[in-house]
KEKE-3310 file (N, C-alpha, C; in steps of 0.2 Angstrom, whole numbers, plus 5000, padded with zeros to 4 digits):
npx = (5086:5075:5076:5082:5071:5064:5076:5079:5069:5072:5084:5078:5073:5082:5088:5078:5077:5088:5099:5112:5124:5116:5110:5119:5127:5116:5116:5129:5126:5118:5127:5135:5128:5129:5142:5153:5163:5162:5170:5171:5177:5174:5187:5195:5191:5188:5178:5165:5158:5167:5176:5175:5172:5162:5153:5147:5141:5131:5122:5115:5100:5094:5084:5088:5102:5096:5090:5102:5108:5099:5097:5111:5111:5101:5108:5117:5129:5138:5149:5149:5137:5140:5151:5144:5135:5141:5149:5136:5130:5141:5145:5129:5119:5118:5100:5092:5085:5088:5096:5098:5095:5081:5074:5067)
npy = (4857:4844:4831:4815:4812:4825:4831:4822:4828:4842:4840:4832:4841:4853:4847:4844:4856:4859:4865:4858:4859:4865:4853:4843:4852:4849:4834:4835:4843:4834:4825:4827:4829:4831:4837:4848:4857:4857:4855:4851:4849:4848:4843:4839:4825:4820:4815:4820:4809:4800:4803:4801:4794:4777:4778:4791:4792:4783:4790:4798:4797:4785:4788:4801:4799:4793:4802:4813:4807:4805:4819:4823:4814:4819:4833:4830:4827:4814:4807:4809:4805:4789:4789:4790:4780:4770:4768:4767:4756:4746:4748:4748:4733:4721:4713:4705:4693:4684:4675:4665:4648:4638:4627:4610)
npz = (5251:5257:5255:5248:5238:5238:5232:5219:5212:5209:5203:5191:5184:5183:5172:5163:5159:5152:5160:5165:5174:5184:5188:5190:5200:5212:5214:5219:5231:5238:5239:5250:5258:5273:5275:5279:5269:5256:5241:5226:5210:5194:5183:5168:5157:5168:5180:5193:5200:5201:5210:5224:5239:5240:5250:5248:5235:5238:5247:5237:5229:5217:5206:5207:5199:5188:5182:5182:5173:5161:5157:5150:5141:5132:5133:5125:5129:5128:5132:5146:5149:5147:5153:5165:5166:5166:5178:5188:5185:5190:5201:5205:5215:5204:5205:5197:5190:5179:5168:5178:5182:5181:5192:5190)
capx = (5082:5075:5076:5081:5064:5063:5082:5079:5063:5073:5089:5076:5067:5085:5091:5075:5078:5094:5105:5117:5129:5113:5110:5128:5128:5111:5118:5135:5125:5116:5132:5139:5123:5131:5149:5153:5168:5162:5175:5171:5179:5178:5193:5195:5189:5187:5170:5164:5157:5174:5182:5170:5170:5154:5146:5145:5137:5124:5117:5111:5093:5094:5082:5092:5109:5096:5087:5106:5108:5095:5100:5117:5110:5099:5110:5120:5136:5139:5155:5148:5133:5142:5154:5139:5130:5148:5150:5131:5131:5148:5142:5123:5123:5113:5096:5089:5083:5090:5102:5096:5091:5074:5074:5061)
capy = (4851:4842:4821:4813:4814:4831:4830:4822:4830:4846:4835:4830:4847:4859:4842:4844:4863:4860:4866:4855:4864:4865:4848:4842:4855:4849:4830:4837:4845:4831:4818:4832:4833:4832:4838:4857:4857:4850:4859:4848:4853:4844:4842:4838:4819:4815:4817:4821:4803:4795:4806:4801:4785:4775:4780:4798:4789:4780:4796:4798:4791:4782:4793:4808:4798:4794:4811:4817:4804:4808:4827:4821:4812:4824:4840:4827:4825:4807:4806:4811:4799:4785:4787:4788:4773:4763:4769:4765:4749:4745:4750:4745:4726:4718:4708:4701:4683:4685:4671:4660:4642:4636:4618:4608)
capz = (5249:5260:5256:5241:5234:5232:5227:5212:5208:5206:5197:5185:5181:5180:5168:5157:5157:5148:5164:5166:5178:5192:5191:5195:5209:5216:5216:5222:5237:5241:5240:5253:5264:5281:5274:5279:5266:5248:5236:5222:5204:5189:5179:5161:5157:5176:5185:5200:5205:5203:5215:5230:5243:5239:5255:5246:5229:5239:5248:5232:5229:5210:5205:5205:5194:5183:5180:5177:5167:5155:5154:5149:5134:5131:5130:5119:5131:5127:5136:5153:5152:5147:5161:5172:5167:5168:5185:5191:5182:5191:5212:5210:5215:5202:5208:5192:5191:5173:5166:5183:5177:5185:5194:5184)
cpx = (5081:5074:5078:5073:5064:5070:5084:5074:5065:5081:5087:5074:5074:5088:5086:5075:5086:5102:5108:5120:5124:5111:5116:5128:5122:5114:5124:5132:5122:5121:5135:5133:5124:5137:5147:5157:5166:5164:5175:5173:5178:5183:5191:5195:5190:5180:5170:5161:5162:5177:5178:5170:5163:5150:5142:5138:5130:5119:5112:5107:5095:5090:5084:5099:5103:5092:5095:5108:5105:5096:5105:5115:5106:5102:5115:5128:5136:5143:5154:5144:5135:5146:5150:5136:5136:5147:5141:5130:5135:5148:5135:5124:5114:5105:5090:5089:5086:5097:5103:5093:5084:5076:5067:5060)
cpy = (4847:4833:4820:4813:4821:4833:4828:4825:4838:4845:4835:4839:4853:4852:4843:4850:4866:4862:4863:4855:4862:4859:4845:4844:4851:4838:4830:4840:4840:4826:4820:4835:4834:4834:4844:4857:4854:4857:4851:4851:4848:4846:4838:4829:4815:4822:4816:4814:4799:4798:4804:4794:4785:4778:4786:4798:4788:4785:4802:4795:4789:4787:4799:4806:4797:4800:4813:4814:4804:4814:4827:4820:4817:4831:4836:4826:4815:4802:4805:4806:4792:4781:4786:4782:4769:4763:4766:4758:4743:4744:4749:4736:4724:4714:4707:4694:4682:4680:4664:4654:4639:4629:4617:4601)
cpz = (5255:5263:5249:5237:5232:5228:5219:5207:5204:5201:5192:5181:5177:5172:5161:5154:5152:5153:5170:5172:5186:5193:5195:5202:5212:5218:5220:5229:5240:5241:5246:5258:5274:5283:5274:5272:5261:5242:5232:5214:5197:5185:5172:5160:5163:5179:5191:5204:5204:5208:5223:5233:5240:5245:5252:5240:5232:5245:5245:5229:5220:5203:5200:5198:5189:5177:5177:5171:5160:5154:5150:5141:5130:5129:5127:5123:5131:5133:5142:5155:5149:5154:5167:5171:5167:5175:5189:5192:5188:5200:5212:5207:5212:5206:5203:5192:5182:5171:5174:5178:5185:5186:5190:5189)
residu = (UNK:UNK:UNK:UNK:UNK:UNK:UNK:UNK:UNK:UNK:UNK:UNK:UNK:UNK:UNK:UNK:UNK:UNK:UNK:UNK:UNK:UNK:UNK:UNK:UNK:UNK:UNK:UNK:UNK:UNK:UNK:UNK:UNK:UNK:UNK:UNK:UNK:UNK:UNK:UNK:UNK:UNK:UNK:UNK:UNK:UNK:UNK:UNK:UNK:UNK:UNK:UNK:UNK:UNK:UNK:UNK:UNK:UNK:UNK:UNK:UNK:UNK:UNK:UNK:UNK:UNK:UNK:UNK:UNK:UNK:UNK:UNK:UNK:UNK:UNK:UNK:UNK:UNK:UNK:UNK:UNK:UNK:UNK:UNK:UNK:UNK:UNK:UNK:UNK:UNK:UNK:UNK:UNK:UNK:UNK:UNK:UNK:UNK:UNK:UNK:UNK:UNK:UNK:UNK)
# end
């Protein structure tokens, strides 16, 4: 793959194709794009973007977490995308005027 751009364009396409499995991988390879060594596993109610420093998260264009993120809901795993939108939510730094009071 050659940028986050096409990265998440093939995140969204295997996510809307139903296969789960090769989106993960394709964000697991771009989290790991300058890492020889990326033996990532998931385990049983822990995911693969809690195990990772943030620098790894943010080599990941938004894009692509929300393409998995909609796969997730989509093939009905609830659990997974929950988890992802806590963790998104939680590492990207809001910048809404939302709840600002105006001077007058």
């Amino acid at each position: 793959i050659r940028d986050g751009f096409h990265g998440s364009i093939v995140v969204d396409c295997c996510a809307r194709c139903g296969d789960i499995i090769e989106a993960e991988n394709t964000v697991i390879d771009m989290m790991h794009a300058n890492k020889h060594n990326k033996q990532t596993q998931q385990r049983d109610g822990h995911f693969f973007w809690t195990d990772e420093p943030l620098s790894y998260y943010k080599k990941v264009p938004i894009q692509a977490w929300t393409a998995l993120l909609k796969g997730y809901a989509h093939k009905g795993e609830m659990g997974k995308a929950d988890s992802l939108f806590g963790y998104l939510c939680s590492t990207t730094p809001a910048k809404s005027s939302l709840g600002k009071k105006r001077k007058q």
